[in-house]
N, CA, C and O atoms as CSV, one atom per row, in Angstrom:
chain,resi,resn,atom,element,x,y,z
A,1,UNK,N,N,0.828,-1.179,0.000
A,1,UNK,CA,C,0.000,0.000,0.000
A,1,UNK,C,C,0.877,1.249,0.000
A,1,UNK,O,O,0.555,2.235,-0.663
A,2,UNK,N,N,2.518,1.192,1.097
A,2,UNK,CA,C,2.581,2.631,0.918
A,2,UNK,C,C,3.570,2.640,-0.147
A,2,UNK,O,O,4.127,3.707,-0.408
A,3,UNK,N,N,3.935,1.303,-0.969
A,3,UNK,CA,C,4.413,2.012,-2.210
A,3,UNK,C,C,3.453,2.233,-3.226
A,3,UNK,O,O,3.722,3.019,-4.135
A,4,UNK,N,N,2.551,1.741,-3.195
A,4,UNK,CA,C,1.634,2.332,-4.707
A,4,UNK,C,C,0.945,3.907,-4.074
A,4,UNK,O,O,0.692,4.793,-4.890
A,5,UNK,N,N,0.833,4.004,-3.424
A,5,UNK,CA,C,0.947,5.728,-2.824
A,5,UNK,C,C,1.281,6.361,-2.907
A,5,UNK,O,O,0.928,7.540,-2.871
A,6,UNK,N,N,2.682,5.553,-3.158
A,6,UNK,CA,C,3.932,6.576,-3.388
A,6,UNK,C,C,3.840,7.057,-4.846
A,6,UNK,O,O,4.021,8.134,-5.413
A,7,UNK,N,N,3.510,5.903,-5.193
A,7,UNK,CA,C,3.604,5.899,-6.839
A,7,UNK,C,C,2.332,6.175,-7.594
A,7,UNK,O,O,2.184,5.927,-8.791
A,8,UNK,N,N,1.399,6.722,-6.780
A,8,UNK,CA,C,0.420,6.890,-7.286
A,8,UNK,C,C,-0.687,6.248,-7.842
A,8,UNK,O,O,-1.442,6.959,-8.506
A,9,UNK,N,N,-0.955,5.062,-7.722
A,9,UNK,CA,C,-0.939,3.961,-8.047
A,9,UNK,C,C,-2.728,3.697,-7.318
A,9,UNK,O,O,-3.611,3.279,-8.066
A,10,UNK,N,N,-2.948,3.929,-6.212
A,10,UNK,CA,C,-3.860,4.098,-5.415
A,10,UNK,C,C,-5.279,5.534,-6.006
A,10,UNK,O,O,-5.092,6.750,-5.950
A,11,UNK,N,N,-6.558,4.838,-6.507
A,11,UNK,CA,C,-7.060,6.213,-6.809
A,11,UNK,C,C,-8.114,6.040,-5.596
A,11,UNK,O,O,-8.681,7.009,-5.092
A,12,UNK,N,N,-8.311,4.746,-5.192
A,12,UNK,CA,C,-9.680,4.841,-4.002
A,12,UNK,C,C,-9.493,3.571,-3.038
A,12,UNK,O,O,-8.947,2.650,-3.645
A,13,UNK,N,N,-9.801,3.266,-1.683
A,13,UNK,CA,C,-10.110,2.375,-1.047
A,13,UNK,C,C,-10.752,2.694,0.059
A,13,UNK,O,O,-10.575,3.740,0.683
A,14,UNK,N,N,-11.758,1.545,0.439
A,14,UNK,CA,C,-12.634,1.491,1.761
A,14,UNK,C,C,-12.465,0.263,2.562
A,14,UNK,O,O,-11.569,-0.426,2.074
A,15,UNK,N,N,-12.807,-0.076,3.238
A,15,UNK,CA,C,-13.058,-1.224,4.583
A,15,UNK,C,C,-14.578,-1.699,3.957
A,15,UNK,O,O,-15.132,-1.005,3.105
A,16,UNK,N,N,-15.231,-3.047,4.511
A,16,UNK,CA,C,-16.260,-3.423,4.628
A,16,UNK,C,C,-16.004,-4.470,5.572
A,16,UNK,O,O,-15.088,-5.282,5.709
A,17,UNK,N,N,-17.587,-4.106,6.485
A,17,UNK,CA,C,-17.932,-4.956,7.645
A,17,UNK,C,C,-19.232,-4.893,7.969
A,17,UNK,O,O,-20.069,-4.125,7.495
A,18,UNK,N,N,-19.422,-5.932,8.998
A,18,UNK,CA,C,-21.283,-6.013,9.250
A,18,UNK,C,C,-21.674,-4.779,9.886
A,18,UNK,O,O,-22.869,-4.510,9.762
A,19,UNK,N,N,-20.877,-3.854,10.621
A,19,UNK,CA,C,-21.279,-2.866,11.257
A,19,UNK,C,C,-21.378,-1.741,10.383
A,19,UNK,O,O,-22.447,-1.137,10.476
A,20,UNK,N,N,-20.337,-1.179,9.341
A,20,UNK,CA,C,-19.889,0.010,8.799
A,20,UNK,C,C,-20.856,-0.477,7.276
A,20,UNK,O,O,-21.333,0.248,6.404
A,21,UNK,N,N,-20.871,-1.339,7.360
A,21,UNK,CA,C,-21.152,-1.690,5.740
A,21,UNK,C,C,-19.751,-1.699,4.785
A,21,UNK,O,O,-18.774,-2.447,4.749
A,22,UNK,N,N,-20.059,-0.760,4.200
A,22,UNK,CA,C,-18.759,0.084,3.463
A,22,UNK,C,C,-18.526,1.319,3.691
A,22,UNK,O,O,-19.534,2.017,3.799
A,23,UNK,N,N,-17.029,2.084,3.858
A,23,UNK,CA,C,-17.135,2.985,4.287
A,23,UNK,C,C,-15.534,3.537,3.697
A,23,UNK,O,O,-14.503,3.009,4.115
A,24,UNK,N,N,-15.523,4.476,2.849
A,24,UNK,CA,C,-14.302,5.250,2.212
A,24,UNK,C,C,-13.045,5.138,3.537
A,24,UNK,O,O,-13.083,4.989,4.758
A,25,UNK,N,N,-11.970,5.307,2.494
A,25,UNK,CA,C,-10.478,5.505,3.364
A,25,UNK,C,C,-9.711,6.342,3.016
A,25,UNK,O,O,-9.009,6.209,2.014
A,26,UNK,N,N,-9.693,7.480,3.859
A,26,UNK,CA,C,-8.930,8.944,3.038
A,26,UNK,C,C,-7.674,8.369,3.463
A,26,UNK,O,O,-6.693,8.638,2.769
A,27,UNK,N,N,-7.562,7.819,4.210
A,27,UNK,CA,C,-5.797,7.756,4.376
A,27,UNK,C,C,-5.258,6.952,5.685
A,27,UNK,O,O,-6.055,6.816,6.613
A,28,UNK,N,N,-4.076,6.464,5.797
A,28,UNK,CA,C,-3.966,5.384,6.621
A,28,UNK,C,C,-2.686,6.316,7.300
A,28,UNK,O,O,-2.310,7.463,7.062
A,29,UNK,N,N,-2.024,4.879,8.612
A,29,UNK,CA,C,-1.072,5.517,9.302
A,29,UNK,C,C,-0.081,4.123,9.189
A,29,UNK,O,O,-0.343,3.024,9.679
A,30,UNK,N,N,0.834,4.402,8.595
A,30,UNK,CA,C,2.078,3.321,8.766
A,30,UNK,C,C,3.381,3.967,9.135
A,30,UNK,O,O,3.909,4.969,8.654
A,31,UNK,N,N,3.863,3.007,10.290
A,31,UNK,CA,C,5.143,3.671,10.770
A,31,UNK,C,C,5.503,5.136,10.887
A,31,UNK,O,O,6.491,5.732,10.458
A,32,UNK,N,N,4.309,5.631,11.672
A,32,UNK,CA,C,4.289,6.741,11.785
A,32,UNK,C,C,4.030,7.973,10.825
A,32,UNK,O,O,4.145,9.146,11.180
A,33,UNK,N,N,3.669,7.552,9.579
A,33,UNK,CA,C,3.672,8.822,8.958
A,33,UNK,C,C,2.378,8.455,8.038
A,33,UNK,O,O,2.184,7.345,7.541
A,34,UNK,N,N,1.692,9.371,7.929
A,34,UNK,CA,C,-0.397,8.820,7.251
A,34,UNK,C,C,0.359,9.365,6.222
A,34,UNK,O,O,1.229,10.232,6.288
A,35,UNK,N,N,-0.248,8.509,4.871
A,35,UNK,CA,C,-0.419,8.541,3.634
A,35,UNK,C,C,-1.785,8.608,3.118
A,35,UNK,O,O,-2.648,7.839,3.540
A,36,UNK,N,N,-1.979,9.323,2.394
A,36,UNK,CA,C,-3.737,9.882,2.226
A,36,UNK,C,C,-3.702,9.105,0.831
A,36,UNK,O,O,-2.734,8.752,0.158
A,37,UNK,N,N,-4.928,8.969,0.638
A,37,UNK,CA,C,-5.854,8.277,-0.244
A,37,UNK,C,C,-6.730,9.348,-1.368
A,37,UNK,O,O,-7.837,9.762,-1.024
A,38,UNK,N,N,-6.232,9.682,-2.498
A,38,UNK,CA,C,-7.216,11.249,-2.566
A,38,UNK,C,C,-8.830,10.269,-3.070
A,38,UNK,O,O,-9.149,9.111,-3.341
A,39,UNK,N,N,-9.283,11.241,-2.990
A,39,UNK,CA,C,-11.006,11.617,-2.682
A,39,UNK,C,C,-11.667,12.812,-3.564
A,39,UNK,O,O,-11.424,13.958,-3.185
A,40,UNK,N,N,-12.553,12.617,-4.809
A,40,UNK,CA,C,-12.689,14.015,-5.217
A,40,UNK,C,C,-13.117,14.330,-3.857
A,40,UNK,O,O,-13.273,13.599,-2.879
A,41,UNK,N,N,-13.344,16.186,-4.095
A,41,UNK,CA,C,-13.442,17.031,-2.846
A,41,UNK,C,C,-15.158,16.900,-2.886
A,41,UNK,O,O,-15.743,16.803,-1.807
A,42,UNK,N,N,-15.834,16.900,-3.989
A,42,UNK,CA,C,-17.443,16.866,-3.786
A,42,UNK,C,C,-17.888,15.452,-2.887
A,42,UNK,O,O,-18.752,15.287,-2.026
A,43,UNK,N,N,-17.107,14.727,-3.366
A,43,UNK,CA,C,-17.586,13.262,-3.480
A,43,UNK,C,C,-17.477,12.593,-1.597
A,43,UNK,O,O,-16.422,12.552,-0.963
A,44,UNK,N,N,-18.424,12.285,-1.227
A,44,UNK,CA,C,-18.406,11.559,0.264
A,44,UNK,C,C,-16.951,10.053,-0.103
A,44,UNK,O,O,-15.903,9.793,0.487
A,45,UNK,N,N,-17.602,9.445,-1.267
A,45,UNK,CA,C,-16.803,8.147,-1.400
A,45,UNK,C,C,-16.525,7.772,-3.323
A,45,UNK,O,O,-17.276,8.308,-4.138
A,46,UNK,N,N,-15.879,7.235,-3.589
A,46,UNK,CA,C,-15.431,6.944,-4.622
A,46,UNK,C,C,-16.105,5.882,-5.687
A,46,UNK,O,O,-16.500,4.779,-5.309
A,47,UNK,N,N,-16.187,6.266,-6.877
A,47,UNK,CA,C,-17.332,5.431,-7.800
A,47,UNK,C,C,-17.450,3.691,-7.322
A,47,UNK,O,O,-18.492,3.043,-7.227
A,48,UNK,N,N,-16.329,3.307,-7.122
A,48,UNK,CA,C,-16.118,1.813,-6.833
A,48,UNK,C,C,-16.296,1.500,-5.100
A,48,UNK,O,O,-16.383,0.344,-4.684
A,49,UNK,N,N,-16.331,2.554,-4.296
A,49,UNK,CA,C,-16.754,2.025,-3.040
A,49,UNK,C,C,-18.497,2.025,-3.089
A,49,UNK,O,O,-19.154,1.057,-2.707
A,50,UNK,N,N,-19.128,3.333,-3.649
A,50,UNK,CA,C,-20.325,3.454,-3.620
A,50,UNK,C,C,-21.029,2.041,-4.851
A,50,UNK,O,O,-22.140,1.537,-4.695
A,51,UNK,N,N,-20.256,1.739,-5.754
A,51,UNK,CA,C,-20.550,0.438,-6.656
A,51,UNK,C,C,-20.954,-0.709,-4.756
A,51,UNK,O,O,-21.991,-1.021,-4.172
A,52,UNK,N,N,-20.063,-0.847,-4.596
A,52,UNK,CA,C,-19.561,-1.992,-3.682
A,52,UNK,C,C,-20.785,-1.527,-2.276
A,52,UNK,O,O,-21.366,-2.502,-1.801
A,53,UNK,N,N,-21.104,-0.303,-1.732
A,53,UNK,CA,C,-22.081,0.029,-1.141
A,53,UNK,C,C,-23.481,-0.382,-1.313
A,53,UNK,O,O,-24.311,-0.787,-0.499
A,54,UNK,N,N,-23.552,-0.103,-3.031
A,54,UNK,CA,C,-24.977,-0.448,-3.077
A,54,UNK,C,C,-25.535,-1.473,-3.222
A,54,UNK,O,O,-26.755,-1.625,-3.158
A,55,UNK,N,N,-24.282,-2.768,-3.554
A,55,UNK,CA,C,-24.468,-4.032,-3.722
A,55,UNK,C,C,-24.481,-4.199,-2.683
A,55,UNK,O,O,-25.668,-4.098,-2.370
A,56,UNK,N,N,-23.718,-4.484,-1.528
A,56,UNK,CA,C,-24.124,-4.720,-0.230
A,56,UNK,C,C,-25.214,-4.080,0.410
A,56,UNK,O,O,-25.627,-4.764,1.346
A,57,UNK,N,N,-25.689,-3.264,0.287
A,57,UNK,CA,C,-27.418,-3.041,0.855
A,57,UNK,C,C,-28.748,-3.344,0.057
A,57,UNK,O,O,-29.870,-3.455,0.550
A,58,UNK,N,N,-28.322,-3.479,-1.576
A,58,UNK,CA,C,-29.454,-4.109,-1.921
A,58,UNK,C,C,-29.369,-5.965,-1.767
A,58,UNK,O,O,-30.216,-6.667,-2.319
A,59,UNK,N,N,-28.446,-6.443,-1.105
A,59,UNK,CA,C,-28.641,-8.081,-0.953
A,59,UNK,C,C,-29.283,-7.652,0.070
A,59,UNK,O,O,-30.445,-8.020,-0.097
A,60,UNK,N,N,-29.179,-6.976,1.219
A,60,UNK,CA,C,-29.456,-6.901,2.838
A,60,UNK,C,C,-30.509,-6.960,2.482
A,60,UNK,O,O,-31.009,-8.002,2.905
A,61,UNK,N,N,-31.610,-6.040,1.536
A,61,UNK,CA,C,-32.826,-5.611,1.495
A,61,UNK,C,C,-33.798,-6.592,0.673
A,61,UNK,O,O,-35.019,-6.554,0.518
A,62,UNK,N,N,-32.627,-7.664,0.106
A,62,UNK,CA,C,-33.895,-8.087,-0.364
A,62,UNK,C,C,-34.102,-8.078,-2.351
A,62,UNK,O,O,-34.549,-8.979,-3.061
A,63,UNK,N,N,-33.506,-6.516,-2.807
A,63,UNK,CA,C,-33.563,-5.807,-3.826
A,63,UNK,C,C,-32.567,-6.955,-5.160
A,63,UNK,O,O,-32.875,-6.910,-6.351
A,64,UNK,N,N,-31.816,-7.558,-4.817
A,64,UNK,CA,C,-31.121,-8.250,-5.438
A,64,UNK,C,C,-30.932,-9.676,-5.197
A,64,UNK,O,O,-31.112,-9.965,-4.014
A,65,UNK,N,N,-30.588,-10.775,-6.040
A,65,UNK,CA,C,-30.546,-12.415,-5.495
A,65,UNK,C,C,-28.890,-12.610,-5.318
A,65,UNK,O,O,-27.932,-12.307,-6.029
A,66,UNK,N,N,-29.035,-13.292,-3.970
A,66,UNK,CA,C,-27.642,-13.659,-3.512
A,66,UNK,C,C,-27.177,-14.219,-4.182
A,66,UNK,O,O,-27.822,-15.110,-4.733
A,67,UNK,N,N,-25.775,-14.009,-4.518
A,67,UNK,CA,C,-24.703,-14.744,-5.590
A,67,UNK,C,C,-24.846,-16.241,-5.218
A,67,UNK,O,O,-25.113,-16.663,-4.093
A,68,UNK,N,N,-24.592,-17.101,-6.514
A,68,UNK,CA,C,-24.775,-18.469,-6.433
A,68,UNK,C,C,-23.256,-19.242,-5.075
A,68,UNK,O,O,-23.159,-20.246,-4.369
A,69,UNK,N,N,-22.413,-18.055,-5.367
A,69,UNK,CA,C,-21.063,-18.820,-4.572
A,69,UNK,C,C,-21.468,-18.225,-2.649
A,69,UNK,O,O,-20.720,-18.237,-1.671
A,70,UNK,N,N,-22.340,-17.954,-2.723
A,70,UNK,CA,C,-22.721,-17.790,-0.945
A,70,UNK,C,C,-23.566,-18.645,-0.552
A,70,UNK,O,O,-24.730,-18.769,-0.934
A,71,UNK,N,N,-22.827,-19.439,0.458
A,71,UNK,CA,C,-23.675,-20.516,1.049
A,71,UNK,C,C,-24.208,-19.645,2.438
A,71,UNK,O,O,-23.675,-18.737,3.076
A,72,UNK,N,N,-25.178,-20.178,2.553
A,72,UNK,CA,C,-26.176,-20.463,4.087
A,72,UNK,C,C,-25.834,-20.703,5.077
A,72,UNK,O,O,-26.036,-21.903,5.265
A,73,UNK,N,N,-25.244,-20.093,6.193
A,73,UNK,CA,C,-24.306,-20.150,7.405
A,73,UNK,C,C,-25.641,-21.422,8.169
A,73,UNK,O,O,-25.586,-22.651,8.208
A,74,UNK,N,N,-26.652,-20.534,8.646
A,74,UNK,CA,C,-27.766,-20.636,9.948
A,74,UNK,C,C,-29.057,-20.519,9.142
A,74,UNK,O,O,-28.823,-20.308,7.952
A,75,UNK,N,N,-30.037,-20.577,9.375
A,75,UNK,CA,C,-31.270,-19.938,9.306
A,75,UNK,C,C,-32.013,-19.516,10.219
A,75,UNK,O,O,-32.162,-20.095,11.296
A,76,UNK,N,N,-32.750,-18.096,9.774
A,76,UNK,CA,C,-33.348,-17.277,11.511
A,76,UNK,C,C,-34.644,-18.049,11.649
A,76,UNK,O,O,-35.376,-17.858,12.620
């Protein structure tokens, strides 16, 4: 990560989890020194996190059919 940063290499990244969902990453901290992530300035999050956002809330909702490669942990 902090060489393609360096190199420019990096145009967007986020985290995903059951709590956050998805959620943009302006910039990290390694060995002391944060390397930023740019972000247009309008934009909350980046075309490919908000791609990756809306797929994960339209499975939650219902709006879309779960991919054939996700199996069935439990049932409620």
């Amino acid at each position: 990560m902090v060489k393609a940063v360096k190199e420019n290499r990096i145009y967007e990244a986020f985290g995903a989890g059951t709590a956050a969902i998805v959620s943009p990453v302006k910039s990290f901290n390694f060995d002391g020194e944060v390397y930023e992530i740019p972000i247009e300035e309008e934009a909350q999050a980046g075309k490919l996190t908000q791609r990756a956002l809306h797929m994960m809330t339209d499975l939650q909702y219902g709006k879309v059919k779960m991919p054939e490669w996700q199996i069935e942990v439990c049932k409620a």
